[in-house]
Structure formats: C-alpha cells, structure tokens
mmCIF file of the C-alpha atoms, coordinates in Angstrom:
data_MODEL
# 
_entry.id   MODEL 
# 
loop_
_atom_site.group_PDB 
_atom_site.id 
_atom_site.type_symbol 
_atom_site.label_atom_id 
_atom_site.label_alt_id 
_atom_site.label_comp_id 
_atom_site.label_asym_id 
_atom_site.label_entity_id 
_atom_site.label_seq_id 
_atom_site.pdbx_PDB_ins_code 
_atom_site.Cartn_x 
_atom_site.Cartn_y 
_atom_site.Cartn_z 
_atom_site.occupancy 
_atom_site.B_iso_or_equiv 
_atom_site.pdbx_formal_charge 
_atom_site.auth_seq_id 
_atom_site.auth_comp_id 
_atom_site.auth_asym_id 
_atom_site.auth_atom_id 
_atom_site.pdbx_PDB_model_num 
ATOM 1  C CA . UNK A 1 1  ? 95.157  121.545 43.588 1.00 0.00 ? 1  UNK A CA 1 
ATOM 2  C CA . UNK A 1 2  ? 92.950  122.477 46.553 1.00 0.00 ? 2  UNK A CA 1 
ATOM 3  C CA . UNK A 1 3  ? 92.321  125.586 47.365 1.00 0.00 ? 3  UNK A CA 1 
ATOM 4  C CA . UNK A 1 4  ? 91.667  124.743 51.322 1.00 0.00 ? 4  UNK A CA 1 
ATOM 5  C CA . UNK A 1 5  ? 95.142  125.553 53.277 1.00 0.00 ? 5  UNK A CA 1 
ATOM 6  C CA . UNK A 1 6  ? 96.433  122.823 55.472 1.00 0.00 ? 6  UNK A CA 1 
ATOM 7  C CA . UNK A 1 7  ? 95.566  123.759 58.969 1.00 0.00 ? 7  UNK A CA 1 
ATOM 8  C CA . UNK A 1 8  ? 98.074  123.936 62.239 1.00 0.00 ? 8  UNK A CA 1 
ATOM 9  C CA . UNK A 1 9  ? 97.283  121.277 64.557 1.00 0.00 ? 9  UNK A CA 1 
ATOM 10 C CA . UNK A 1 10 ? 97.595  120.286 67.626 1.00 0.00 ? 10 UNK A CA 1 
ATOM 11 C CA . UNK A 1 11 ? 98.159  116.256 69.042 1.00 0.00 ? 11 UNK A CA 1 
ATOM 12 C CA . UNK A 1 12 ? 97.229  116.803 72.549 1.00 0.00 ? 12 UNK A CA 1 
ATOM 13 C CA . UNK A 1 13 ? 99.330  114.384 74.686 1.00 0.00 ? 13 UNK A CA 1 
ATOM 14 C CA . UNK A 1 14 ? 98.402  113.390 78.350 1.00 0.00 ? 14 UNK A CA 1 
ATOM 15 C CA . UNK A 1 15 ? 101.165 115.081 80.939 1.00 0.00 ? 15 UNK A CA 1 
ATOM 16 C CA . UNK A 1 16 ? 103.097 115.551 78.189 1.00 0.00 ? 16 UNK A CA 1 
ATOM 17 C CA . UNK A 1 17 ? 104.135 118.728 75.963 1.00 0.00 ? 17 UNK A CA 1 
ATOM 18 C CA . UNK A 1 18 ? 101.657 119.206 72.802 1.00 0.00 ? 18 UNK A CA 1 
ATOM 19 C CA . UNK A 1 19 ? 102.612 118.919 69.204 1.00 0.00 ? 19 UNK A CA 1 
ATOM 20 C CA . UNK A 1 20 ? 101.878 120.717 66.244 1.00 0.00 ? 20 UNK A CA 1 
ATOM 21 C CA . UNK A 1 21 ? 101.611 119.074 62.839 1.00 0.00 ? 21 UNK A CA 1 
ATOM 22 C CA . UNK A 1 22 ? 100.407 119.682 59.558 1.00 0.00 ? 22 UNK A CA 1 
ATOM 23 C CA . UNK A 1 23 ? 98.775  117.383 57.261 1.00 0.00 ? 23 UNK A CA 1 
ATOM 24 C CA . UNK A 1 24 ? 99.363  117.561 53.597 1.00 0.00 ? 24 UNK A CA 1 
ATOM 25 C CA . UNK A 1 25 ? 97.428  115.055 50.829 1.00 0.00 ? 25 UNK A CA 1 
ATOM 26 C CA . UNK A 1 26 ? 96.797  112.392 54.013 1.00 0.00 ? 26 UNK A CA 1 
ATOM 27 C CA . UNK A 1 27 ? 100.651 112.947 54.972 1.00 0.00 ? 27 UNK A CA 1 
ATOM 28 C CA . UNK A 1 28 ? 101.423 114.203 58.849 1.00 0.00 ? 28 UNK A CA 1 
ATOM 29 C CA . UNK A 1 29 ? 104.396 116.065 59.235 1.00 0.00 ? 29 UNK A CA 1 
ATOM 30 C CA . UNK A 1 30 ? 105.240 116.861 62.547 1.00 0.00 ? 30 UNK A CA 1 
ATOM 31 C CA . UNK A 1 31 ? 106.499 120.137 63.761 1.00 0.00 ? 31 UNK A CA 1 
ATOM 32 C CA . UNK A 1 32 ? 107.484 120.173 67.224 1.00 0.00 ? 32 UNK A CA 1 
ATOM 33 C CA . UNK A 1 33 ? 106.484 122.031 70.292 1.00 0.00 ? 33 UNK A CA 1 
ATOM 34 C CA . UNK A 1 34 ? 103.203 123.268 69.514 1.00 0.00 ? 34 UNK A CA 1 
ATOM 35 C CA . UNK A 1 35 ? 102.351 126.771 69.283 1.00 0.00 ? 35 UNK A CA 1 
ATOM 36 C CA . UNK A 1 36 ? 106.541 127.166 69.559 1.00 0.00 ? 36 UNK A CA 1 
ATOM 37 C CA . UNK A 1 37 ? 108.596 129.249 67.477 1.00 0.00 ? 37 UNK A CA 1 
ATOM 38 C CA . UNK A 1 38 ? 110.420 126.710 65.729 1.00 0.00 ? 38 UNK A CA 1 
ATOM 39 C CA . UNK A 1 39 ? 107.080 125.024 65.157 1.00 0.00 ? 39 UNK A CA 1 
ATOM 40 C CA . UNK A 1 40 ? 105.380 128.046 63.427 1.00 0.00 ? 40 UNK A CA 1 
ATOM 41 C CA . UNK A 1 41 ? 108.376 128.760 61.492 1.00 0.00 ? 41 UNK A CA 1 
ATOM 42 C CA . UNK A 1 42 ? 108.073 125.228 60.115 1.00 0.00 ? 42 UNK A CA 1 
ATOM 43 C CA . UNK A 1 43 ? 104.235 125.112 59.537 1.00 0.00 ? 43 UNK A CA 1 
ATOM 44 C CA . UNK A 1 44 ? 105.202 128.553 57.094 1.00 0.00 ? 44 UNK A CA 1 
ATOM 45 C CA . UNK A 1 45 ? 107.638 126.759 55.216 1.00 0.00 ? 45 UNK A CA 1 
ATOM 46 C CA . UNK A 1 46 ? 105.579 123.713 54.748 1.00 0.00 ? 46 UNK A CA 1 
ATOM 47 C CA . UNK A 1 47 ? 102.829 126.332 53.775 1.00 0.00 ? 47 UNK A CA 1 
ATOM 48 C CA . UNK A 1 48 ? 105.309 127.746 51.331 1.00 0.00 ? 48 UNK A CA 1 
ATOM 49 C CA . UNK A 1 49 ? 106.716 124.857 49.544 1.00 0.00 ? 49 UNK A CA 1 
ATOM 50 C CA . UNK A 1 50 ? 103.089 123.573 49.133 1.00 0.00 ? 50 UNK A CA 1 
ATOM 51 C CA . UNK A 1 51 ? 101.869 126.110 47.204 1.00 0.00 ? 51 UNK A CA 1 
ATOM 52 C CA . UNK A 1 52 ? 104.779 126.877 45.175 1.00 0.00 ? 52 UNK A CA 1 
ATOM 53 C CA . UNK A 1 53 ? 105.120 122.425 44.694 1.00 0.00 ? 53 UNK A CA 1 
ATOM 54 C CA . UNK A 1 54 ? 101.634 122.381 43.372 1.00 0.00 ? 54 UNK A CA 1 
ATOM 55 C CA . UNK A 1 55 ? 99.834  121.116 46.451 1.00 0.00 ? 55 UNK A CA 1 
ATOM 56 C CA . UNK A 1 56 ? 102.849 118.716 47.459 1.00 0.00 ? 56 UNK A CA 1 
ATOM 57 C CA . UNK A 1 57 ? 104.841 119.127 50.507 1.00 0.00 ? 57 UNK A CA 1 
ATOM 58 C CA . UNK A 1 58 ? 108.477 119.393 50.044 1.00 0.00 ? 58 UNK A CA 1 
ATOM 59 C CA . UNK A 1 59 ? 110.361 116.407 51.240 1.00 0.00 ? 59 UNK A CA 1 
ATOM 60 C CA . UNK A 1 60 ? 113.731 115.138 50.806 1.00 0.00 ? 60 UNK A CA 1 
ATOM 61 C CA . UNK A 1 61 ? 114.187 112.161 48.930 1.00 0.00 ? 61 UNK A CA 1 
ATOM 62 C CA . UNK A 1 62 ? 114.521 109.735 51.936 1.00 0.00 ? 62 UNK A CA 1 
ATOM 63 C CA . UNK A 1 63 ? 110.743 111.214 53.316 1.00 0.00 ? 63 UNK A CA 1 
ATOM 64 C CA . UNK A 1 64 ? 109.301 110.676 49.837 1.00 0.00 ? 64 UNK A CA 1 
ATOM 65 C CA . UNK A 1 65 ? 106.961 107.760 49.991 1.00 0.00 ? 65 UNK A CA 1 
ATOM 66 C CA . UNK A 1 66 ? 106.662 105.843 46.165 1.00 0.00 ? 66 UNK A CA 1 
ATOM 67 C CA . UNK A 1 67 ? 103.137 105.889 46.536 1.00 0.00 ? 67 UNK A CA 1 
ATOM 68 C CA . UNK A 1 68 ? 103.700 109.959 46.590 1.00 0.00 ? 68 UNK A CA 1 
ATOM 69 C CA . UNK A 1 69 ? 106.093 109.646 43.936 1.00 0.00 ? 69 UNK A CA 1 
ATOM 70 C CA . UNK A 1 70 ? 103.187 108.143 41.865 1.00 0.00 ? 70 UNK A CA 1 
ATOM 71 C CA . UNK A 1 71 ? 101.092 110.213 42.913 1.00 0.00 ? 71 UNK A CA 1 
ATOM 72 C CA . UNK A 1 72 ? 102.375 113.273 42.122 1.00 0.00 ? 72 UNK A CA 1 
ATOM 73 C CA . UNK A 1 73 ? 103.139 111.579 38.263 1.00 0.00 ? 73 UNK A CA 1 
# 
C-alpha cells in the first residue's frame, strides 16, 4: 500500500459546472459538484474506505471491475 493519499481533483469543464473526482489505483470516481458539500463528504469516505480496504476503494459489486477483483487477489 502507498503511503501517498489520493488527491481531490478538479475536471474543469468549459461553461459548464466543475467536477471533483478522486483517483484510486488508476480508477476515477467521480464526486460531483466540485468543491460542494456533497462532493467533500464523498472524497472523505472514499478516503476512509481506502485506508481501512488496504489501498482499495470501496465499491459495490456492480462498480467492481474483474481486472480489480484480480488485482486485489
């Protein structure tokens, strides 16, 4: 496991509203809104679950890609 922390991004969109999104072992999970509420409460819990899953992001089952799956065996 890393010890680098996955950093809050931004996607910069032209005359549109910016998104945040996090990127996890070359994984992008989006967050909404960036620099919204919802969006920082998300980036936490993505935070959260990665260090307590090892490094991995916690998905559900239908996000989880088999190459992850393998990967994380």
């Amino acid at each position: 496991m890393s010890n680098l922390i996955p950093k809050y991004r931004k996607q910069i969109r032209k005359n549109k509203v910016d998104l945040a999104f996090v990127v996890i072992k070359r994984q992008r999970y989006h967050l909404g809104n960036y620099d919204s509420p919802v969006s920082i409460e998300k980036y936490q819990q993505y935070l959260a679950s990665y260090h307590v899953n090892g490094g991995h992001a916690s998905v559900s089952v239908d996000e989880l890609l088999i190459v992850e799956l393998i990967d994380r065996f």
